[in-house]
ZASE-526164 format. One line per field, with one value per residue: residue number from 1; residue in three letters; x, y, z of N, C-alpha, C, CB in turn. Coordinates in steps of 0.2 Angstrom, whole numbers. Atoms other than C-alpha are relative to their C-alpha. Glycine has a CB too. Layout:
% residues N
num: NUM|...
residuo: ALA|...
nx: X|...
ny: Y|...
nz: Z|...
cax: X|...
cay: Y|...
caz: Z|...
cx: X|...
cy: Y|...
cz: Z|...
cbx: X|...
cby: Y|...
cbz: Z|...
This chain:
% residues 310
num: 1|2|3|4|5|6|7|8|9|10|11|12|13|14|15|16|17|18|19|20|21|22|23|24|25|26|27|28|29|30|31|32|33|34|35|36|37|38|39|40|41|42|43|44|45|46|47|48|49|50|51|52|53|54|55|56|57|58|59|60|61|62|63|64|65|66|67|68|69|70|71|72|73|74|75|76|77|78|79|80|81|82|83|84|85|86|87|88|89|90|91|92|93|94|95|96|97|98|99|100|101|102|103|104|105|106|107|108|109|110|111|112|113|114|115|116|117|118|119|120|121|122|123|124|125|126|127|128|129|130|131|132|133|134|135|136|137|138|139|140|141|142|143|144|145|146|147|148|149|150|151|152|153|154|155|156|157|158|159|160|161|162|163|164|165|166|167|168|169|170|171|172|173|174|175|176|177|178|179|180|181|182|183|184|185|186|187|188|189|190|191|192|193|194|195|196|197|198|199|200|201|202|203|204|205|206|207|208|209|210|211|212|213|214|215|216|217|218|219|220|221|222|223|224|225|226|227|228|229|230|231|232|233|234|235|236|237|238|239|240|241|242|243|244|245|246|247|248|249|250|251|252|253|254|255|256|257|258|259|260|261|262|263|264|265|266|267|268|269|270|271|272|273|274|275|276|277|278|279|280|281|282|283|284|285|286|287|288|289|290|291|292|293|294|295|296|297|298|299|300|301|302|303|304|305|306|307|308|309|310
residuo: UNK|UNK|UNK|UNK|UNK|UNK|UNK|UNK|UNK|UNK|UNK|UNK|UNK|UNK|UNK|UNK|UNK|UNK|UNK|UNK|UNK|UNK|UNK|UNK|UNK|UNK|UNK|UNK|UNK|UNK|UNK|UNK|UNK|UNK|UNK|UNK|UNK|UNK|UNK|UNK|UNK|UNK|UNK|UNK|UNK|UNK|UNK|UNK|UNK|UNK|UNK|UNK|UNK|UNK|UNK|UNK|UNK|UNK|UNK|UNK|UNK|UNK|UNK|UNK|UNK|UNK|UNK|UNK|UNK|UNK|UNK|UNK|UNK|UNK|UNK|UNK|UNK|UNK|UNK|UNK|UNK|UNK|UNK|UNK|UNK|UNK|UNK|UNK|UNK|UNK|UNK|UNK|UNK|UNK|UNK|UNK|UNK|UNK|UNK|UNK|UNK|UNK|UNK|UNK|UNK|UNK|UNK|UNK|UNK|UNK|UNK|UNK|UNK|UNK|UNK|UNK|UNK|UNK|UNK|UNK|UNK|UNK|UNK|UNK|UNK|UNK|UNK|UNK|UNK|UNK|UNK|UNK|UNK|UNK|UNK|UNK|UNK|UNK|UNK|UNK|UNK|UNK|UNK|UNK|UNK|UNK|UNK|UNK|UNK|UNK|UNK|UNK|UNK|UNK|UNK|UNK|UNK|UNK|UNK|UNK|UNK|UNK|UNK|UNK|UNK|UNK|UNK|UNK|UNK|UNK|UNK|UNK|UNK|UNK|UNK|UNK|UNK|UNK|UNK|UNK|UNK|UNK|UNK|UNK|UNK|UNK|UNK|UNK|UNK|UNK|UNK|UNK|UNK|UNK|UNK|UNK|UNK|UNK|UNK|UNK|UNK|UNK|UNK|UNK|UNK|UNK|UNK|UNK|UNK|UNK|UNK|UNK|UNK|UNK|UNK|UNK|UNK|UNK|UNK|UNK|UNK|UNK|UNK|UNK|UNK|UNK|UNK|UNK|UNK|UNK|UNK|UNK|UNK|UNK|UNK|UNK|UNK|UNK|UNK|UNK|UNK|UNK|UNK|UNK|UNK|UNK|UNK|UNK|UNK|UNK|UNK|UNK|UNK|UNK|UNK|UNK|UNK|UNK|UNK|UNK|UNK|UNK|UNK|UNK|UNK|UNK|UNK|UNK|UNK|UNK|UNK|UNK|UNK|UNK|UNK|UNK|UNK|UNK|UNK|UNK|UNK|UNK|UNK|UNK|UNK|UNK|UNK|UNK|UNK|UNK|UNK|UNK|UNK|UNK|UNK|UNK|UNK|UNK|UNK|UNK|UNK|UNK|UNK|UNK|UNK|UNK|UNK|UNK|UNK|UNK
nx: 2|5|-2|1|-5|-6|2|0|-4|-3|0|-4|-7|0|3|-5|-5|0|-2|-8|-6|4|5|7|8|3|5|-3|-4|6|1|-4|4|9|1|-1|5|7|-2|3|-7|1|-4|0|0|-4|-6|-6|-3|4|0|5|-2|0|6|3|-4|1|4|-1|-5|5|2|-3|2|-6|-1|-4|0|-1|0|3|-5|0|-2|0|3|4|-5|-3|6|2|-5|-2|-2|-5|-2|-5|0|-1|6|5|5|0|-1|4|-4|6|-3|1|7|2|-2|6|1|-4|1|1|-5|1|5|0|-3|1|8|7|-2|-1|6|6|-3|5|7|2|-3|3|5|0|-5|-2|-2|2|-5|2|8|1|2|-3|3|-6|-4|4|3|-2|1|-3|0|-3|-3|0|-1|6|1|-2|-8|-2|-3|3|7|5|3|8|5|3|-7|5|6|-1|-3|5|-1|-4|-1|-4|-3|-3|-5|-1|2|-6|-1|-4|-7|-5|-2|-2|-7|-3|-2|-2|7|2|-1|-5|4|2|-4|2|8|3|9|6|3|-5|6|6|5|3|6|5|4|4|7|4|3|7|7|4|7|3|8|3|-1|-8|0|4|-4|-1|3|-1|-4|-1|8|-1|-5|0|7|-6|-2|-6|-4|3|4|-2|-3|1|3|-6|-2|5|-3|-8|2|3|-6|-5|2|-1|-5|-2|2|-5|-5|2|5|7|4|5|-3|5|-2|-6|-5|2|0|-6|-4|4|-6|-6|6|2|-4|-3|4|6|-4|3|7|-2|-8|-4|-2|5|3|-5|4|7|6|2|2|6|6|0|6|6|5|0|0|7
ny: 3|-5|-3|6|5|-4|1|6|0|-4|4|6|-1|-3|7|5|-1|1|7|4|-1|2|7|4|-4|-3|-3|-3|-7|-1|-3|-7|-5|1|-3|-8|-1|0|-7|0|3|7|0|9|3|6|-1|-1|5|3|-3|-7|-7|0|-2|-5|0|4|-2|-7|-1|3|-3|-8|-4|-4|6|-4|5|-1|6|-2|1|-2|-7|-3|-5|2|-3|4|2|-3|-6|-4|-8|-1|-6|-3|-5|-3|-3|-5|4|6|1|6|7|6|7|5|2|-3|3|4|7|-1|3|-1|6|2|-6|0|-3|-5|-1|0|-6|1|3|-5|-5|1|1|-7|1|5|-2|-6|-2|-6|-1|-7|-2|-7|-5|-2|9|3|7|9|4|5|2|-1|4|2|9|1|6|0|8|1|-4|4|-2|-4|-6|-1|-4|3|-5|0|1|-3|2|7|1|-7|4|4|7|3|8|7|4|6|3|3|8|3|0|-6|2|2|-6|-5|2|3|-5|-4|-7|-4|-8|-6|-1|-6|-4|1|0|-7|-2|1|-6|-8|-2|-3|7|1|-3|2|4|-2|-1|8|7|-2|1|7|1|4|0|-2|7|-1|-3|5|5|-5|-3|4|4|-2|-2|6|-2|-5|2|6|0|0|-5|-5|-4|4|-6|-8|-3|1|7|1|-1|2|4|0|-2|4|9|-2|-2|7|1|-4|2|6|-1|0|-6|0|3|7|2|5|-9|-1|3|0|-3|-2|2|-3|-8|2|4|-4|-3|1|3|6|0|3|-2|1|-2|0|7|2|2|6|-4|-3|2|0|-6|-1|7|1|-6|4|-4|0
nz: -7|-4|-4|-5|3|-2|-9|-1|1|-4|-6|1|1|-5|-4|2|-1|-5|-1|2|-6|-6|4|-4|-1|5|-5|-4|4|5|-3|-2|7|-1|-6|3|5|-4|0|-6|-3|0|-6|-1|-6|2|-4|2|4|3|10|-3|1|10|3|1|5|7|1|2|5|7|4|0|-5|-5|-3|-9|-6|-5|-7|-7|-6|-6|0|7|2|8|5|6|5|4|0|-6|2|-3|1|6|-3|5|1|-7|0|-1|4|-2|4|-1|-5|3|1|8|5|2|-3|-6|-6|-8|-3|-8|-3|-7|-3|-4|-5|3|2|6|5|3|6|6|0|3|7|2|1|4|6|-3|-10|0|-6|-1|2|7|2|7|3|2|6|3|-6|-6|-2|-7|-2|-6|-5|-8|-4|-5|-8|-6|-1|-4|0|6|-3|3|5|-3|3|5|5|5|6|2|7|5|-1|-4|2|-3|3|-3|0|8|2|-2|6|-1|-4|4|4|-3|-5|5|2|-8|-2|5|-2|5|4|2|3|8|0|5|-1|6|2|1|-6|2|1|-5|2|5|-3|-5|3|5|-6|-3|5|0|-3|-4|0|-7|-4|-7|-7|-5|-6|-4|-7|-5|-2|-6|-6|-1|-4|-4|-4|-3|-7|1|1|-2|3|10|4|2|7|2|1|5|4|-2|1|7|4|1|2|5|3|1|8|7|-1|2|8|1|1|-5|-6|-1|-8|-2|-2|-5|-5|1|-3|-6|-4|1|1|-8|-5|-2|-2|-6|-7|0|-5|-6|-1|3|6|9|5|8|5|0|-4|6|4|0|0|7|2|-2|5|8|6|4
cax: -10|-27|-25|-31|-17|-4|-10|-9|6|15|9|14|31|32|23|35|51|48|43|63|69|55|53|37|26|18|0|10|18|2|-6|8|3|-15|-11|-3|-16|-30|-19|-20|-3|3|8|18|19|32|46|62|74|58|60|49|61|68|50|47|64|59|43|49|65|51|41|52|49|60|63|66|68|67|72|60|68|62|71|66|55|41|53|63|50|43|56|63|62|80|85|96|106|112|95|87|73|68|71|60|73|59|63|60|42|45|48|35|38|43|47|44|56|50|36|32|46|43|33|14|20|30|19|6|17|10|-6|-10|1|-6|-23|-22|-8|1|9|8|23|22|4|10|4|15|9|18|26|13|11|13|15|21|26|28|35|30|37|24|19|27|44|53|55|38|23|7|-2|-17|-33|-35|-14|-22|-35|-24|-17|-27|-19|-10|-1|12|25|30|44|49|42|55|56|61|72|82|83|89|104|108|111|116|99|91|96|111|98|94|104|102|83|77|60|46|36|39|30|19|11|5|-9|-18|-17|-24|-40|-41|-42|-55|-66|-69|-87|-96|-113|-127|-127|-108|-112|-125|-113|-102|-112|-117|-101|-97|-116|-109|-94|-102|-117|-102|-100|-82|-77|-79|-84|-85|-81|-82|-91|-72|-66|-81|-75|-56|-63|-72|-56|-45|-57|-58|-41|-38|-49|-40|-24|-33|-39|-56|-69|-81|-78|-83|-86|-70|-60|-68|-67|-47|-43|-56|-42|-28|-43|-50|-39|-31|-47|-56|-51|-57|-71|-61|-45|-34|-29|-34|-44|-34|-36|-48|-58|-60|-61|-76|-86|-84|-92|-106|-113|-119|-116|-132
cay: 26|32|41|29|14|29|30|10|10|22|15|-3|4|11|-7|-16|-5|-6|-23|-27|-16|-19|-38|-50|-35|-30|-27|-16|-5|-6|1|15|20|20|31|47|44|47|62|56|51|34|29|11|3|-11|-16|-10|-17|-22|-10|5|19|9|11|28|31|20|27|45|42|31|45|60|68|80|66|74|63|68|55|59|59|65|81|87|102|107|121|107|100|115|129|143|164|170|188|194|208|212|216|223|209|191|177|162|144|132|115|96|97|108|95|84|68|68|56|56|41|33|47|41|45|61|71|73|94|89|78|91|102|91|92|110|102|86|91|109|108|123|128|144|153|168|174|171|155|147|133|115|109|99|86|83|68|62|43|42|26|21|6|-4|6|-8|-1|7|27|26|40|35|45|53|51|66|64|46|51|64|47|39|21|12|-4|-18|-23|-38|-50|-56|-72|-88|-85|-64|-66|-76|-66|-53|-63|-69|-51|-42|-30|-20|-2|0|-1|14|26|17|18|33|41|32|48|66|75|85|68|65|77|71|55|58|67|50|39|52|50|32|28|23|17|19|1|4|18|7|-4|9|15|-2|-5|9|12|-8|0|12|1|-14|-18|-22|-5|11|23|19|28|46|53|58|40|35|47|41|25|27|38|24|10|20|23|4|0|12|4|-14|-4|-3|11|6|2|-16|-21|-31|-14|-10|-23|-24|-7|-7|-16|-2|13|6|-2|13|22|13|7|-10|-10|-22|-11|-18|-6|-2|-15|-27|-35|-50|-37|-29|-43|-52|-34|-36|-54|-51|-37|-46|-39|-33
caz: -70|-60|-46|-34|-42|-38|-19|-18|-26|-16|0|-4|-7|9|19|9|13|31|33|27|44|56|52|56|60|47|57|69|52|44|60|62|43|46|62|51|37|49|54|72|85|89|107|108|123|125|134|130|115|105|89|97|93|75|70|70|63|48|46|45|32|21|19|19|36|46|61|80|96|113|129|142|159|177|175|160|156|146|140|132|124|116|118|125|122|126|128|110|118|99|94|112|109|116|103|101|100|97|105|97|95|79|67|57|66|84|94|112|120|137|138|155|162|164|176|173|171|157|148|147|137|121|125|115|101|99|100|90|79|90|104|113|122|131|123|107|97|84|71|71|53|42|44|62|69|88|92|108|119|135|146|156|171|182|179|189|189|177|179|174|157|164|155|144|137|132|123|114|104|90|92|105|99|106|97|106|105|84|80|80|59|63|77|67|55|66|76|59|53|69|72|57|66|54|40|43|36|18|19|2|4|-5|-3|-3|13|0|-4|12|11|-5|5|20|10|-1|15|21|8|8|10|25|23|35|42|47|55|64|70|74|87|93|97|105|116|120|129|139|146|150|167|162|160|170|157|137|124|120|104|102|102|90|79|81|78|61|55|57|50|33|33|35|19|9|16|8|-9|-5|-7|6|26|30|47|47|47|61|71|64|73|87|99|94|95|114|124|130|132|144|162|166|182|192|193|184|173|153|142|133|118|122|133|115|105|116|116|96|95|107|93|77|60|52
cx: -5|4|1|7|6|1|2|6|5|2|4|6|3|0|8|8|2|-1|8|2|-5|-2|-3|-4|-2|-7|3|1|-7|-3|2|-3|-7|-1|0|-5|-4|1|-2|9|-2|4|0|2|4|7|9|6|-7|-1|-4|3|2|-9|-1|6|-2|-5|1|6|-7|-5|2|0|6|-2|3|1|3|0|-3|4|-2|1|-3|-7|-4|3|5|-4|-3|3|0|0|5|2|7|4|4|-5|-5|-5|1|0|-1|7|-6|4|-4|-6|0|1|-7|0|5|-1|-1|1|-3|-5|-4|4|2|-4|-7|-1|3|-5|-6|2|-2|-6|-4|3|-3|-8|-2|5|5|2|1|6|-1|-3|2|-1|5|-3|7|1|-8|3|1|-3|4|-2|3|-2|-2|1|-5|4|5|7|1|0|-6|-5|-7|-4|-6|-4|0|9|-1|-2|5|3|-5|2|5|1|6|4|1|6|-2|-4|7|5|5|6|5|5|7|6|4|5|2|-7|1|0|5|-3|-2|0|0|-7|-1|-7|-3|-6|3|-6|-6|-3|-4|-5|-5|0|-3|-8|0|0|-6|-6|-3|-7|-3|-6|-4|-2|7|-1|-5|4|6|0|-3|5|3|-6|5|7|-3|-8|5|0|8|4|-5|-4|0|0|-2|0|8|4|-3|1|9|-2|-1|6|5|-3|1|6|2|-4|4|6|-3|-2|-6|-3|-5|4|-5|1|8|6|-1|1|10|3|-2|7|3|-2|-1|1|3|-4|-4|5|-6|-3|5|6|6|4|-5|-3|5|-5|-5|-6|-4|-3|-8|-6|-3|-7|-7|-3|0|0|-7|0
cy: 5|2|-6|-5|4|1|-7|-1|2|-3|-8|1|1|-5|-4|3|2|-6|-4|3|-2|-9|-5|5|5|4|6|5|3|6|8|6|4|10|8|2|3|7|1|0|-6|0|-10|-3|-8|1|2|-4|-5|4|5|7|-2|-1|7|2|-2|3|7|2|-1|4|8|6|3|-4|5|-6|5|-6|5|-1|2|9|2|5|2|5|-4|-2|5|8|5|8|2|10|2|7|3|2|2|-4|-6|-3|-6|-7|-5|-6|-6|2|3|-4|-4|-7|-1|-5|-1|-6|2|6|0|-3|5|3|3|9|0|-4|4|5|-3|0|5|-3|-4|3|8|1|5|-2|8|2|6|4|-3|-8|-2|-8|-4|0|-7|-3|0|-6|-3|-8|2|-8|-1|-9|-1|4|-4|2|4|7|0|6|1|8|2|2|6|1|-7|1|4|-7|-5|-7|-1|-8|-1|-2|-7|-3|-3|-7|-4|3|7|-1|-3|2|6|-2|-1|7|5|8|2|5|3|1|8|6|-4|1|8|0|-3|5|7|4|3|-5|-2|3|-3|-6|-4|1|-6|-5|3|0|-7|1|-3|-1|0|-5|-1|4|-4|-4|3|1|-6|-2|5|2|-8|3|4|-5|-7|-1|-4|8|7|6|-2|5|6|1|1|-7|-5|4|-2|-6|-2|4|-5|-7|3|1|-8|-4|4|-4|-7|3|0|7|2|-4|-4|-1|-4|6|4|-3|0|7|2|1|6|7|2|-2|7|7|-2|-5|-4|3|-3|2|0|1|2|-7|-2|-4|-4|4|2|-5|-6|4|-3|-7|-2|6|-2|5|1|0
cz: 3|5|6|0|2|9|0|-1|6|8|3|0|7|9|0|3|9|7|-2|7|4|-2|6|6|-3|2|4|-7|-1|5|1|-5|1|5|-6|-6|4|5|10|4|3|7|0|5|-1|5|-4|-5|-4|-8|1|-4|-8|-4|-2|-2|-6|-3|-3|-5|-6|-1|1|3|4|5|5|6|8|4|4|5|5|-1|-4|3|-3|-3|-4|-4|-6|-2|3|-1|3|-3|-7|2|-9|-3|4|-1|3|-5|1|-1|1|3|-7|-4|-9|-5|-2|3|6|5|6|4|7|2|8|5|1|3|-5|-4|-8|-6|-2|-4|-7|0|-5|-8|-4|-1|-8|-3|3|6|1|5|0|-4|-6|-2|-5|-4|1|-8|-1|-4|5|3|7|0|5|5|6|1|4|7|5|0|4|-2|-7|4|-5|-8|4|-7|-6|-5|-5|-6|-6|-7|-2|3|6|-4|4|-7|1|0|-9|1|-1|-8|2|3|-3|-3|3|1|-7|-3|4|1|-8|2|-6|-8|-3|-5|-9|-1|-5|1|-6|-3|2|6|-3|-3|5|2|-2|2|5|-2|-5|5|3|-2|-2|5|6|-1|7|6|2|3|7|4|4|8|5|5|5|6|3|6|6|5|3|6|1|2|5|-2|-7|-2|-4|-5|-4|-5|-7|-7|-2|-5|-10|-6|-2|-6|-8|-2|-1|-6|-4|2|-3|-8|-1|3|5|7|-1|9|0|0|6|5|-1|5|6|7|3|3|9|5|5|3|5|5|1|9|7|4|-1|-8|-5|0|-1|-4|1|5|-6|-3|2|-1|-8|-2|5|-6|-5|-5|-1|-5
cbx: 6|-6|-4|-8|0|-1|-9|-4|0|-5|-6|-2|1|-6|-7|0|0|-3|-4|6|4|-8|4|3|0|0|-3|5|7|-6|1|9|-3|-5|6|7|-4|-1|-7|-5|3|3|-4|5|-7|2|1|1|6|-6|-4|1|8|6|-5|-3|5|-2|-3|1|8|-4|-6|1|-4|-1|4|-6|8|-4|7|-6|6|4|6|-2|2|-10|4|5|-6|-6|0|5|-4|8|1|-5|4|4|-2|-3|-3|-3|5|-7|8|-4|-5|-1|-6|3|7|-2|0|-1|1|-7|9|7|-8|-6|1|0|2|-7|6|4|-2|-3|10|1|-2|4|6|0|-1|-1|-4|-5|9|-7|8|5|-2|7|-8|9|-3|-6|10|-4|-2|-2|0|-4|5|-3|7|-9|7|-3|-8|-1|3|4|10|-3|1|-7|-1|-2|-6|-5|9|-7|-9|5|8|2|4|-4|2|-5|3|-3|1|9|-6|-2|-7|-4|-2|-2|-7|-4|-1|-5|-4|11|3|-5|3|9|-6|1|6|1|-4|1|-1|-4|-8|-1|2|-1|4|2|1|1|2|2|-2|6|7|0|3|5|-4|1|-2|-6|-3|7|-4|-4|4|-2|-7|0|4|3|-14|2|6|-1|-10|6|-6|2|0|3|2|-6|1|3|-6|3|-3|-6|-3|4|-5|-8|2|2|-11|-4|5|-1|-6|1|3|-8|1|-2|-3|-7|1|4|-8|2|-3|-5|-5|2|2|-8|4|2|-10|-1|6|4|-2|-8|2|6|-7|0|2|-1|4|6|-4|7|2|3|2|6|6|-1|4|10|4|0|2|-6|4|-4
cby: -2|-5|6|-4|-1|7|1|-4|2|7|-2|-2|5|6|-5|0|5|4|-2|2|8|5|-6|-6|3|-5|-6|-4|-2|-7|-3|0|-5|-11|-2|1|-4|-7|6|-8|6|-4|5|-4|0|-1|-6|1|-5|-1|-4|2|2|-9|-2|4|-3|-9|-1|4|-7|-6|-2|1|-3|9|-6|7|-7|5|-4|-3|4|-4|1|-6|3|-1|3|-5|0|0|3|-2|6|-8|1|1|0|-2|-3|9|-1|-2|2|-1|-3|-4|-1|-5|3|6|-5|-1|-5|7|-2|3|0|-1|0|-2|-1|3|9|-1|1|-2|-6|4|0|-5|2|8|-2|-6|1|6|4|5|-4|1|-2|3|10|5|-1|-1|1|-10|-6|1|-5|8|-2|5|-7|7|0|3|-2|-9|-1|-8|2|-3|2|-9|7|-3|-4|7|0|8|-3|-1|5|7|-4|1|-4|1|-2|-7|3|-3|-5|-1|-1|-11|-1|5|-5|-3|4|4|-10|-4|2|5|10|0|2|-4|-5|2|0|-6|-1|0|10|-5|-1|4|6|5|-6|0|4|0|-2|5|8|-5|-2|5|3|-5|-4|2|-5|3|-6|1|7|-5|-5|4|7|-4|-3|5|-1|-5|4|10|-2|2|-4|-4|1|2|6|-4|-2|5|9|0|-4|2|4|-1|0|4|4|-2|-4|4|5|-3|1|10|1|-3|-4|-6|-1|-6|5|-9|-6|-9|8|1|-8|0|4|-7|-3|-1|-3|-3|-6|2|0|-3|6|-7|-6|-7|-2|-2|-4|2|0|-5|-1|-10|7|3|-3|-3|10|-1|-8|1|8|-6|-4|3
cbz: 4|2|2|-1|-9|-3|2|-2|-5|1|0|-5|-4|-2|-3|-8|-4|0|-4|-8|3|-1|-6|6|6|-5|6|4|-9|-3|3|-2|-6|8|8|-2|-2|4|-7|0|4|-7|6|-4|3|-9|4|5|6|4|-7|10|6|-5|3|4|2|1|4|6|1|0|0|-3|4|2|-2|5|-4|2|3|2|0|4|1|-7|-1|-1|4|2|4|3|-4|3|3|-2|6|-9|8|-4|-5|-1|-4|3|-3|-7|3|-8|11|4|7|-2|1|-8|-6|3|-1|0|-1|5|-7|1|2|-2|8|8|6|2|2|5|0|-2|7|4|0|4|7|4|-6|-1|4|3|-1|2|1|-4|-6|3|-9|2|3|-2|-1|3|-4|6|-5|4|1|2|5|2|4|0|-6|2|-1|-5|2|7|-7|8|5|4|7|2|4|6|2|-10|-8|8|-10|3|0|-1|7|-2|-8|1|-5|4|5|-2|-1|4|7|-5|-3|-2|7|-2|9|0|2|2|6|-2|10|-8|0|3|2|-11|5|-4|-2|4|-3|-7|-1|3|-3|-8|8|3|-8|3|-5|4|-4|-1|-5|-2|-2|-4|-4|-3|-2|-3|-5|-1|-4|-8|-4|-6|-7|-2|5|-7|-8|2|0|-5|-3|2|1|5|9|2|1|10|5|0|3|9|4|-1|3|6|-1|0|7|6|-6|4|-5|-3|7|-5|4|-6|-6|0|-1|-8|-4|1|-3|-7|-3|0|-3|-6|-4|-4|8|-1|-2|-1|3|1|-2|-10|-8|2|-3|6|7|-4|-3|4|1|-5|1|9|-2|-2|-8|1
């Protein structure tokens, strides 16, 4: 079996084995995937009791990741988050205890509610791989991925992400409410959480490397970059939106779209890869003009259909 056939395989196992606990959101797993391919972090937004927290559980058994979970809380600290130097008086030195964040896949429950103090404690992680405590640097666990939960703003005891914590996550997706078929499913079988705990790794964490650099190597050609940059100059000249999107974002963008063809078995990004994760890319990036908030999706998907393919 080719390499590639092994990749597809793997993957597939992985969609499939998470589509039986997460069910009727398969766009949403696929998404999650895409997200750690692309070697990015995922922030889900949704209200509470929708499968937020058994997703990233599910994700991190199926591909055989060390799994942490912090609840955010008001009180909290960015010493719990990242950890703490405690004086050892049996060996006359201080003595690093890391906190959550040291694991390859951490999740970060109701992330806004905690204060804006705290949430900046990931900032150095997500971005650089690291964190720094008193002078000294320490690397994160590879890979290194952060799912972090946020209830809508409108809740009570919530505090808003500011702009540059945002940017710091590749996708933003919704779960929403099951469809009538899921739902069903679920009342019928009392939840899919106790699933858990039977769920075997489909891959092995040093596999997640070689498939990250096989999603990153998918072709782009120069007429998708074209459109690319249509789409984001299209955001930033918009009188929907305050600013558009940062060369960052553009790049975020095109990482995700190639990984989403390789997630399809295909060698080349097509515009319809692009337009599939623009939504998930954008929405979270840019503040609507009139006030109300981020984009959402239909702010995304008419930008997409006023720019024709070429």
């Amino acid at each position: 079996m080719s390499t590639t056939s092994t990749h597809t395989a793997s993957i597939a196992g992985v969609i499939a084995a998470a589509n039986r606990v997460i069910l009727g959101k398969d766009r949403e797993v696929r998404l999650a995937l895409a997200c750690l391919l692309a070697r990015g972090h995922l922030l889900i937004e949704d209200l509470p009791g929708v499968g937020k927290t058994t997703l990233a559980q599910t994700l991190a058994r199926l591909l055989g990741l060390q799994f942490s979970r912090i609840q955010f809380t008001s009180d909290m600290l960015p010493a719990d988050v990242i950890g703490i130097s405690i004086y050892d008086r049996e060996h006359n030195a201080f003595r690093f205890l890391p906190g959550a964040i040291f694991s390859q896949v951490m999740l970060a429950d109701e992330i806004n509610r905690a204060t804006p103090k705290t949430q900046s404690a990931l900032l150095e992680a997500m971005e650089e791989r690291q964190v720094t405590v008193d002078g000294e640097t320490r690397p994160l666990p590879e890979p290194f991925f952060v799912i972090a939960t946020q209830n809508p703003s409108t809740q009570i005891g919530t505090f808003p992400l500011p702009e540059s914590q945002l940017d710091r996550f590749l996708l933003r997706v919704e779960l929403g409410y099951p469809d009538r078929a899921a739902e069903r499913l679920l009342l019928e079988s009392g939840g899919r959480r106790d699933a858990l705990p039977a769920l075997t790794a489909c891959l092995a964490p040093e596999q997640i490397k070689p498939l990250q650099q096989a999603a990153g190597a998918v072709h782009t050609s120069p007429a998708l970059l074209d459109y690319v940059q249509a789409l984001v100059e299209a955001t930033r000249t918009s009188p929907r939106f305050i600013h558009g999107l940062s060369p960052r974002a553009a790049l975020a963008l095109l990482s995700v779209a190639r990984v989403w063809a390789f997630l399809a078995n295909r060698r080349m990004v097509m515009p319809e890869d692009v337009q599939a994760v623009l939504p998930s890319v954008a929405c979270h990036r840019l503040q609507l003009a009139d006030g109300n908030g981020h984009a959402r999706s239909e702010d995304i998907v008419g930008l997409i259909r006023s720019i024709p393919v070429t």
